[in-house]
C-alpha positions as MATLAB code, in Angstrom:
seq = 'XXXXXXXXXXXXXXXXXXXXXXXXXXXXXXXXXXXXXXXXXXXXXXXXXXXXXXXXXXXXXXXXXXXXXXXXXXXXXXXXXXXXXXXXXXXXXXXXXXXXXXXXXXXXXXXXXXXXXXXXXXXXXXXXXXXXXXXXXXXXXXXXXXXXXXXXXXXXXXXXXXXXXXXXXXXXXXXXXXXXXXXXXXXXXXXXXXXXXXXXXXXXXXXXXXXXXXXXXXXXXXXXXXXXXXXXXXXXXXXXXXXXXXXXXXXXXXXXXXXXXXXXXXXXXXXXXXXXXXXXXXXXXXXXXXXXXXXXXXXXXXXXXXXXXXXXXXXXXXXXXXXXXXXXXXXXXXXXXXXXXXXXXXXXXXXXXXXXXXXXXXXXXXXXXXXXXXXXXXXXXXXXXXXXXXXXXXXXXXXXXXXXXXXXXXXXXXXXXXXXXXXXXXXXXXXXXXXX';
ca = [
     -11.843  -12.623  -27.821;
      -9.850  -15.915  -26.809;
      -7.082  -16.430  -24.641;
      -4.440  -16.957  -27.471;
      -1.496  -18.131  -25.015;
      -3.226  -20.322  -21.853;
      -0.526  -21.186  -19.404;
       0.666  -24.528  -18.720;
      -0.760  -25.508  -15.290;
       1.940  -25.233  -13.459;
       3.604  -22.779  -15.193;
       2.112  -19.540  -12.712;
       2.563  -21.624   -9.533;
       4.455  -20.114   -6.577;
       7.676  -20.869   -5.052;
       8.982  -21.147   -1.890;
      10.313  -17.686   -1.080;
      12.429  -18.494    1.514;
      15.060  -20.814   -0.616;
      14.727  -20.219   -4.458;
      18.437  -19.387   -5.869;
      18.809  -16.346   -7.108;
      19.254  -17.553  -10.477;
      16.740  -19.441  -10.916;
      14.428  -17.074   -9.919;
      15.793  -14.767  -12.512;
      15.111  -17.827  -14.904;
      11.925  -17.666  -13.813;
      10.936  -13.942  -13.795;
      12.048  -13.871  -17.771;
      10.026  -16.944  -18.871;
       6.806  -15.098  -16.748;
       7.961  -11.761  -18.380;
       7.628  -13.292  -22.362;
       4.419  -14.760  -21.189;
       2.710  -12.312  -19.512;
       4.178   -9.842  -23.165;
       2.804  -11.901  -25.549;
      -0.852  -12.108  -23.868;
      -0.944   -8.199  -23.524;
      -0.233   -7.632  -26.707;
      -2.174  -10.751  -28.271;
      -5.170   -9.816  -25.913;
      -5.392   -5.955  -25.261;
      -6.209   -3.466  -27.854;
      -4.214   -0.395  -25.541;
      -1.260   -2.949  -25.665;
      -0.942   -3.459  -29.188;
      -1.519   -0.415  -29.934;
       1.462    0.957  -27.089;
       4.026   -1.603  -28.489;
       3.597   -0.566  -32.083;
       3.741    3.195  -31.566;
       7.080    2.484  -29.299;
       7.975   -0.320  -31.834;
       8.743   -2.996  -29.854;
       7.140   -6.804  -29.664;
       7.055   -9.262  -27.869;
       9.923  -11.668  -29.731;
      11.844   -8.130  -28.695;
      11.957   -9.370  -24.995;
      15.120  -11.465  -24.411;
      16.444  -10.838  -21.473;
      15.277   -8.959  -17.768;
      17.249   -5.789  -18.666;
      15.001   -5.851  -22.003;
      11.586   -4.607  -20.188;
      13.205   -1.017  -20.355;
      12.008   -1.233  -23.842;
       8.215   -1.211  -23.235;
       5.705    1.479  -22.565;
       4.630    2.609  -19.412;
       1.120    1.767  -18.399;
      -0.531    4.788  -16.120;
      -3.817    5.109  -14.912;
      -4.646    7.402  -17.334;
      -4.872    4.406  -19.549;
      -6.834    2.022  -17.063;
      -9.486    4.805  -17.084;
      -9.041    5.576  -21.137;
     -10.421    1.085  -21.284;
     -13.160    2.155  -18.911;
     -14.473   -0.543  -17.631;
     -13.217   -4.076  -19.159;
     -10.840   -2.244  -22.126;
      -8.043   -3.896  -19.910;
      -9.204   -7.395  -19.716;
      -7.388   -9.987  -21.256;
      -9.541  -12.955  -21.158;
     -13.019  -13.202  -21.777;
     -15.387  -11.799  -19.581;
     -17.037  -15.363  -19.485;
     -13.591  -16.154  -17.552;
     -13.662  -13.777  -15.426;
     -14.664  -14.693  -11.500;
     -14.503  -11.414   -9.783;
     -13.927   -7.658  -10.186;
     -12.779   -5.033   -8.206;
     -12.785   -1.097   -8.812;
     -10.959    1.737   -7.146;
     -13.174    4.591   -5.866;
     -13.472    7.385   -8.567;
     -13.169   10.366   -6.375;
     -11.056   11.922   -8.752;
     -12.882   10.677  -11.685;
     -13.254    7.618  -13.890;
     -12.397    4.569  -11.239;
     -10.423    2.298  -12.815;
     -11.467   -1.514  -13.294;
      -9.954   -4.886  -12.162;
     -10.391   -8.373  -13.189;
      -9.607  -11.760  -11.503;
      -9.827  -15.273  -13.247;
     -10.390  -18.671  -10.842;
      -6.529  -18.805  -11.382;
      -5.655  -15.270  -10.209;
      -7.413  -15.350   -7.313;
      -6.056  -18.548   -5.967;
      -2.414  -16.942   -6.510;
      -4.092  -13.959   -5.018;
      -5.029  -16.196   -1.552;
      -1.890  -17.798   -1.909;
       0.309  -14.730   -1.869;
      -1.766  -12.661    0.833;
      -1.345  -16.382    2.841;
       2.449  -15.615    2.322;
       2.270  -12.510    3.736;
       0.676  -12.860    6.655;
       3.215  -15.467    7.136;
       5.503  -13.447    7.305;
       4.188  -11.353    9.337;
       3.751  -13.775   12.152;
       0.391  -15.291   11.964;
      -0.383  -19.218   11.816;
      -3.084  -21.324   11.277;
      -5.740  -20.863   13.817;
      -5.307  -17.757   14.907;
      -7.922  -15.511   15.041;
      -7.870  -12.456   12.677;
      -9.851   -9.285   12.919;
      -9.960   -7.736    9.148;
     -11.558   -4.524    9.542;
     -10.543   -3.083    5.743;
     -13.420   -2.036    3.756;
     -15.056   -5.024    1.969;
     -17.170   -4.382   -1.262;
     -15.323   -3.042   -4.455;
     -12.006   -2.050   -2.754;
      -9.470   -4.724   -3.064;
      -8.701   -4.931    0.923;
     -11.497   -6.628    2.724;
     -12.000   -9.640    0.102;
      -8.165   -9.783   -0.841;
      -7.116  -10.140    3.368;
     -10.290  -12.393    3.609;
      -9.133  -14.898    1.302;
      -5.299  -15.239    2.587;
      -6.428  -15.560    6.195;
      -8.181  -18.593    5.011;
      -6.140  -19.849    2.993;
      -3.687  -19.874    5.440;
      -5.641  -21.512    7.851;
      -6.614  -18.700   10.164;
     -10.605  -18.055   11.214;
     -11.231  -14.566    9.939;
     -13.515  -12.101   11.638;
     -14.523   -9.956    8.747;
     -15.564   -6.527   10.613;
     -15.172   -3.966    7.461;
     -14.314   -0.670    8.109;
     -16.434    1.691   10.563;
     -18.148    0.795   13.728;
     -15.114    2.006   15.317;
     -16.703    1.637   18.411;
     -18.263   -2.050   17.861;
     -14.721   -2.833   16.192;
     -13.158   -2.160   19.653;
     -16.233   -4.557   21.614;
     -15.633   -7.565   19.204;
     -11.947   -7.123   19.806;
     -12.525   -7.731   23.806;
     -15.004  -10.502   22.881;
     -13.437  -12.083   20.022;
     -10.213  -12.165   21.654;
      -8.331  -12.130   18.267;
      -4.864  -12.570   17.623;
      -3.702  -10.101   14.876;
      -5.613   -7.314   13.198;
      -5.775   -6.279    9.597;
      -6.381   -2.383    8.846;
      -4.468    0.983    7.707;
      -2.283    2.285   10.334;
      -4.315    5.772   11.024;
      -7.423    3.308   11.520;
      -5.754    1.402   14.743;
      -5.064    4.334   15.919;
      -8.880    5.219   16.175;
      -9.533    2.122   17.278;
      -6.958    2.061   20.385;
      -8.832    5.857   20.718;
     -12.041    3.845   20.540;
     -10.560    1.514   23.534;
      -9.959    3.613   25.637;
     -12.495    5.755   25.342;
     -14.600    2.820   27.076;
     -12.051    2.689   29.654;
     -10.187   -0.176   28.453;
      -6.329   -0.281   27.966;
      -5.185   -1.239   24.356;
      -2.390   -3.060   25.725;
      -4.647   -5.447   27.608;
      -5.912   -6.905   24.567;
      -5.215  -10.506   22.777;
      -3.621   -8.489   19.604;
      -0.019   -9.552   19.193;
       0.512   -8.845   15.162;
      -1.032   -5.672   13.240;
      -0.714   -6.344    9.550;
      -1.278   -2.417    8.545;
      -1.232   -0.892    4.575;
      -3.025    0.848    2.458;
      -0.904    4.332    3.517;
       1.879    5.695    3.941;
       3.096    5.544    7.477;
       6.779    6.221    8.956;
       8.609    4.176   11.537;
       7.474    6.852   14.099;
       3.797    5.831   13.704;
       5.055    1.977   13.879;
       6.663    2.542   17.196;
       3.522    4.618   18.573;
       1.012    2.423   17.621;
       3.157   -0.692   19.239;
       3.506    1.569   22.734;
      -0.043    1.686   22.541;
      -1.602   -1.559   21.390;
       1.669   -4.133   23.144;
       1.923   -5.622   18.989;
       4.126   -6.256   16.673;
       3.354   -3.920   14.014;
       4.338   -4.701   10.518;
       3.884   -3.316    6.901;
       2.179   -4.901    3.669;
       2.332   -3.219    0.367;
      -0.554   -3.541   -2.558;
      -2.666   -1.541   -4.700;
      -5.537   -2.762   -6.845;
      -4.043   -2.188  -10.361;
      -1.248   -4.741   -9.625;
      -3.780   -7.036   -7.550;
      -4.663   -5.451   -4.266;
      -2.796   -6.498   -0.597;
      -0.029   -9.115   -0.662;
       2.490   -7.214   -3.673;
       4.931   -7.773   -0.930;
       4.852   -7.476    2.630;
       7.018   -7.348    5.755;
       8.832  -10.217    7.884;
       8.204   -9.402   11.627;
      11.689  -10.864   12.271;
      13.219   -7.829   10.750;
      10.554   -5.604    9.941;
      13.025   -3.464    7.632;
      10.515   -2.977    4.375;
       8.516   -5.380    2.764;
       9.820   -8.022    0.131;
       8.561   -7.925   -3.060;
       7.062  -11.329   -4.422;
       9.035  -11.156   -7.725;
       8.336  -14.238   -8.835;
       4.685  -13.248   -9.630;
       5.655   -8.831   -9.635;
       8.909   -7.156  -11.232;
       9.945   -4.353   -9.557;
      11.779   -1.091  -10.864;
      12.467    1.883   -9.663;
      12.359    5.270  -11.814;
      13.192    9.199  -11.975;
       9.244   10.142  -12.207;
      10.238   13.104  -14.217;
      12.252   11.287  -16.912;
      10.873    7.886  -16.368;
      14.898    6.507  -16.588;
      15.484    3.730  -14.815;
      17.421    4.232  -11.017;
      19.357    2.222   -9.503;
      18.558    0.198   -6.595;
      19.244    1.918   -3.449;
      18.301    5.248   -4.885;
      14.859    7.093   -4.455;
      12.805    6.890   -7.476;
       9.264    5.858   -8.557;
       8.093    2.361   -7.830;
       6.964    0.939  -11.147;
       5.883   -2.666  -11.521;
       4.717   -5.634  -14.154;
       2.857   -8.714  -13.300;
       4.182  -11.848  -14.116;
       1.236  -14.129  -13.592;
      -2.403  -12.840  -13.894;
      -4.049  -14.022  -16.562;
      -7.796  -11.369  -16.894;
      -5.402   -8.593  -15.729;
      -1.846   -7.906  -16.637;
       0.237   -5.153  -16.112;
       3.182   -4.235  -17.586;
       5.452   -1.354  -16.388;
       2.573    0.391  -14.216;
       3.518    3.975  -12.490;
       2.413    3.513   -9.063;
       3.300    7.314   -8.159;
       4.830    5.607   -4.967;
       8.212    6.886   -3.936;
      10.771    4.448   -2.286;
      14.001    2.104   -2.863;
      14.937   -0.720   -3.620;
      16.999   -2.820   -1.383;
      18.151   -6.454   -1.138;
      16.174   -9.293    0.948;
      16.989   -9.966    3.792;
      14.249  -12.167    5.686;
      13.601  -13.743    2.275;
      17.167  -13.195    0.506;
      16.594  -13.657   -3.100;
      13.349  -11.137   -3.072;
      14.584   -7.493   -3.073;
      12.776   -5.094   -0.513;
      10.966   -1.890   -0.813;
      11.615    0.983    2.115;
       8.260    2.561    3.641;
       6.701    4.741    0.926;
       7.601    7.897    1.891;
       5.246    9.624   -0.722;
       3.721    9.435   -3.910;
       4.796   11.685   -6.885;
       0.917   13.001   -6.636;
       0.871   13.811   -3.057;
       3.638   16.057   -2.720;
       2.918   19.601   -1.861;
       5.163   22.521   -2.700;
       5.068   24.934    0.002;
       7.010   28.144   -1.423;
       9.193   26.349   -3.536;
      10.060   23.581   -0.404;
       8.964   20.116   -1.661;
       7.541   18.406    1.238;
       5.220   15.316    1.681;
       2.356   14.273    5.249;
       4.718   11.727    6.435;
       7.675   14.254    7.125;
       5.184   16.135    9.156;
       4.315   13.015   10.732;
       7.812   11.677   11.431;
       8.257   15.375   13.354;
       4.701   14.960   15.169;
       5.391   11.486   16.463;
       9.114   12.751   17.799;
       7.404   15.403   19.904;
       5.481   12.799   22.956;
       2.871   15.568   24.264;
       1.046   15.931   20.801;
      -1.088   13.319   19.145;
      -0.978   11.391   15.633;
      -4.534   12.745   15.003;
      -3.367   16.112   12.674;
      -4.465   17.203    8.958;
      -2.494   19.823    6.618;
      -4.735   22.216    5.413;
      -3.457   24.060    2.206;
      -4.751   27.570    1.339;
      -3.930   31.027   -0.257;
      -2.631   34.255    1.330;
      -2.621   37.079   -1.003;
      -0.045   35.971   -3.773;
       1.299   33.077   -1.389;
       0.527   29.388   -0.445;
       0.063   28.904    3.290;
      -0.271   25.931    5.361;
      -1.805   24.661    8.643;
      -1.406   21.989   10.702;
      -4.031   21.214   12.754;
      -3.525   18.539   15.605;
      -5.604   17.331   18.123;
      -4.251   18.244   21.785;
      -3.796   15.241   24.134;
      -6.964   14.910   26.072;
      -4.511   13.831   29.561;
      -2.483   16.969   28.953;
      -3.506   21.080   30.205;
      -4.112   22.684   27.268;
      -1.178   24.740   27.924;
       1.541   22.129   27.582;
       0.074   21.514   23.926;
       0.437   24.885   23.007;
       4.048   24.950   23.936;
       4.401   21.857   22.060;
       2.321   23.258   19.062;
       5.425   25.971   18.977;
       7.781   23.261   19.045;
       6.228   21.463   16.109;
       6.481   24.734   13.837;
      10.105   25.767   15.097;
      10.970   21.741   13.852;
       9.035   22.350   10.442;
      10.908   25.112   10.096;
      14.497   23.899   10.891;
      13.758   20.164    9.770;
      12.007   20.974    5.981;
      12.762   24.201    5.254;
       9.319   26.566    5.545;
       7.343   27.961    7.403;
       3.599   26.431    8.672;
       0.838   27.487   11.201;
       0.077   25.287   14.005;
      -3.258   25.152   15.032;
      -4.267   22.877   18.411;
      -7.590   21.923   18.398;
      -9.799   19.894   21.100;
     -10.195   15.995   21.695;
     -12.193   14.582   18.820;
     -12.561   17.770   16.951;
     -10.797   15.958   13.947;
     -12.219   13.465   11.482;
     -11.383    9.964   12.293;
     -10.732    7.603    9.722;
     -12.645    4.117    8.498;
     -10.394    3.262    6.523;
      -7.597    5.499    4.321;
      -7.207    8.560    6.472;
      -7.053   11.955    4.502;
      -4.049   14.135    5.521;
      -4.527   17.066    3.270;
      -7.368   19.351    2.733;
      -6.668   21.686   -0.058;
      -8.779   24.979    0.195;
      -6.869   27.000   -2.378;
];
């Protein structure tokens, strides 16, 4: 297989995100758009084969408004092309690959040419940008290096925006908190639940997680609420602030937050198109309205993706740091992660947004689903805080049901359980054990 339709060489450069017109970046999103069209279905067998039975082609793509007329791409598919059945380039051309973890069966498969991982630096560089950091600062990646997209992805933008990177990984919580005394970094690159552990992991050797050099946490790779943004700043003295990726687009550095406004991150749409959708009808929604986040890459070459259900819930709102890119709000959910608790639809970070409200329990807490007779039950188990008597949590443990109750609709157990008795996480933390 050839590359029937190479790219000029500056065709799938960046722009400056901070002053393109509006307009032109429209321009620019439908030129990417045919592109990136015509080499799926020139280049990928699933394509073709997804265009024809919807028939549509590529020539059929005229105008923005004009992507409603493709397929969806799910991961169904991704895993149906096990392992390079995606790839449009030769494998010859390919410089790197990257696979999701397969817990819940096939994993699915990523490719990266030389060209998509320079954008890859360059828009991870942006990011952290935006975030706050600068060249030569000092940045403590601690997500999971190997096939996950997180570690290498992070790795590459620090350096490529001039930054020295410390590149911890995941675990070691408590060596993670030693080389953040001795390193004395400047910003810190992890999921949310993880810094959590870590300023655990701090204090736990008798050191105060405000006392450290960390001013900026660039945190993903979870859902997490506002609530759990203004905890884990009391804590750690940081700005806190939110980047968005998952491997099937590219990995970290989709979009990401400005810490001047830290109100969602921006979408880079001059290398992603956004779109929101009803995830049981898959019609389009307007921005401003919750719906399913669904996006298409504009400029990778071994690994496009055109209209891919990320099973992420959110809006989308205009830019506002970076005008002419619209924003996404916090995931709240994914369409997969929802439970329904007799017949109440409810998702972890509700239950989160009513933990951190409530100042004598802890973020450490898991949902554990079961069945009671004909009924579905749930737990919450939370860890009590370790400065508190043990009864003050319990009163608060009653507080956090009555607010389930009043705040979603049904009713939960509360369970408070000892210091530590919880898993911590290395990485993505698991809210939800089902035992049904």
């Amino acid at each position: 297989m050839t590359l029937t339709t190479a790219p000029r060489p500056d065709f799938l450069a960046s722009v400056d995100p901070t002053g393109i017109p509006l307009d032109r970046l429209r321009a620019l999103q439908l030129e990417r758009l045919q592109w990136t069209v015509r080499h799926a279905y020139d280049n990928v067998e699933l394509y073709r084969r997804k265009f024809d039975e919807a028939g549509v082609r590529p020539d059929d793509i005229r105008a923005l408004d004009d992507i409603r007329l493709l397929p969806f791409t799910t991961k169904a598919d991704l895993r149906e092309t096990y392992p390079f059945g995606m790839f449009a380039v030769p494998m010859a051309d390919v410089r790197r690959i990257h696979a999701s973890s397969g817990t819940t069966g096939r994993p699915t498969v990523v490719g990266y040419t030389a060209g998509d991982l320079d954008r890859w630096a360059d828009l991870v560089a942006r990011s952290l940008s935006a975030a706050g950091l600068r060249a030569g600062d000092r940045v403590h990646n601690a997500y999971g290096y190997g096939l996950f997209t997180g570690g290498l992805g992070a790795h590459a933008g620090i350096e490529r925006l001039g930054a020295t990177v410390i590149p911890m990984s995941g675990g070691q919580t408590a060596r993670q908190a030693q080389l953040i005394q001795d390193f004395e970094p400047d910003a810190i690159l992890c999921t949310p639940s993880y810094l959590l552990t870590i300023a655990d992991a701090l204090e736990a050797a008798g050191v105060d997680p405000r006392s450290t050099s960390l001013r900026v946490a660039v945190l993903g790779a979870e859902p997490w609420t506002n609530e759990m943004r203004r905890e884990i700043e009391r804590r750690l003295d940081l700005t806190a602030v939110d980047i968005y990726g998952l491997s099937e687009v590219m990995g970290p550095g989709v979009a990401s937050e400005s810490s001047l406004t830290k109100d969602g991150p921006h979408v880079w749409e001059d290398h992603f198109l956004p779109e929101t959708i009803d995830g049981d009808t898959g019609a389009p929604v307007a921005d401003g309205e919750l719906g399913e986040l669904v996006f298409t890459s504009l400029t990778k070459e071994a690994f496009p993706v055109i209209r891919y259900r990320t099973r992420d819930l959110t809006r989308l709102r205009p830019g506002t740091a970076f005008p002419a890119m619209r924003r996404i709000e916090k995931i709240t959910g994914r369409n997969d992660d929802m439970i329904i608790l007799r017949g109440v639809n409810l998702f972890p970070t509700q239950i989160e947004e009513i933990v951190m409200g409530i100042e004598t329990l802890t973020p450490h807490f898991v949902l554990e689903l079961r069945r009671e007779g004909r009924m579905d039950a749930m737990t919450v188990r939370i860890e009590r805080h370790p400065a508190l008597e043990r009864e003050v949590c319990e009163a608060a443990g009653v507080v956090l049901r009555q607010r389930i109750k009043v705040l979603i609709g049904t009713s939960v157990d509360v369970r408070v359980e000892e210091p530590g008795a919880l898993p911590r996480s290395e990485g993505k933390y698991k809210r939800v054990y089902d035992l049904r």
